[in-house]
Every structure is written in structure tokens, then in C-alpha cells.
C-alpha positions as CSV (number, residue, x, y, z in Angstrom):
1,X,-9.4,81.0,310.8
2,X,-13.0,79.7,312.4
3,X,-13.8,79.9,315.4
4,X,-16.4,77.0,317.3
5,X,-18.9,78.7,319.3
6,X,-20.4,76.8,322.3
7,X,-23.7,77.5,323.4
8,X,-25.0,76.9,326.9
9,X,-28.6,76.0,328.2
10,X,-30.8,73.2,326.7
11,X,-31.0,72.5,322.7
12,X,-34.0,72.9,320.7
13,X,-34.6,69.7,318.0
14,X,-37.8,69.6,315.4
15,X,-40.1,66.9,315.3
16,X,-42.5,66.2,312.6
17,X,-45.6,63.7,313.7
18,X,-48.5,63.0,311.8
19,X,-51.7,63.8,312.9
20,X,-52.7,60.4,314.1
21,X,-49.7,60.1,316.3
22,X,-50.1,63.5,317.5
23,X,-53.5,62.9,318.8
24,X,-51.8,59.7,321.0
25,X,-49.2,62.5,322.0
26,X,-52.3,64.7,323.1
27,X,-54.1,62.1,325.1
28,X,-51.3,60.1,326.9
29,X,-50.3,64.0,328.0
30,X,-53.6,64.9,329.5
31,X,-54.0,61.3,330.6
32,X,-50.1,61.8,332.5
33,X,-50.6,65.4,333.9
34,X,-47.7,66.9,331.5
35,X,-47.9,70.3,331.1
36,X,-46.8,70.4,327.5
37,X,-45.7,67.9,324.9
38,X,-41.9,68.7,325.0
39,X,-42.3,67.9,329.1
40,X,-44.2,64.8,328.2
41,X,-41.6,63.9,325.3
42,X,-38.6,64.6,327.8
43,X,-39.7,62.4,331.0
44,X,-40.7,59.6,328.2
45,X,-37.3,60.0,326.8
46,X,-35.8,60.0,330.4
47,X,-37.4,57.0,331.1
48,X,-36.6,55.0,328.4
49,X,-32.4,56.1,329.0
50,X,-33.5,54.8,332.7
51,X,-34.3,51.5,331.3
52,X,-31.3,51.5,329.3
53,X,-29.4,52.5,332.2
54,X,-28.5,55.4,330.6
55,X,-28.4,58.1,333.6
56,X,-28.3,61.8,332.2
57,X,-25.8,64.1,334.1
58,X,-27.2,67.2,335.6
């Protein structure tokens, strides 16, 4: 018998970039005022769902 497991609260997902991309990732976050690259990462990804008119719940 198996048994699914749900867990609650936000999901983590690895990213690889190389180094030159990482350095755009650095300077478009301290250009924007993002506290850290997985803020900057989310509001860019929740903008581009916006455009898509994708809404997020919650």
C-alpha cells in the first residue's frame, strides 16, 4: 500500500545559470531593489504569468 504525502508551504526548484547570466541576474537585482535573486526571479516570473494572463491564486 503507498501512501501520497502532501506538503504545504512554497516549493523549492534548482536552477543552474552560468556565470555570464548570473552576473545579468546580479545587476538587474540591484538595479530593481530585490532583496535576493529568488524574490527577483519570482516577481519576474509573476509578471510574465501577468502578461499571459495567467493570475496566480493566493
Amino acid at each position: 500500500m503507498s501512501t501520497t504525502i502532501k506538503s504545504k508551504g512554497n516549493k523549492q526548484i534548482a536552477l543552474r545559470v552560468e556565470p555570464t547570466l548570473e552576473e545579468g541576474i546580479m545587476k538587474a537585482l540591484a538595479e530593481d531593489g530585490d532583496a535576493s535573486v529568488s524574490a527577483w526571479i519570482k516577481r519576474v516570473i509573476r509578471k510574465e504569468l501577468k502578461t499571459r494572463g495567467i493570475e496566480p491564486k493566493g
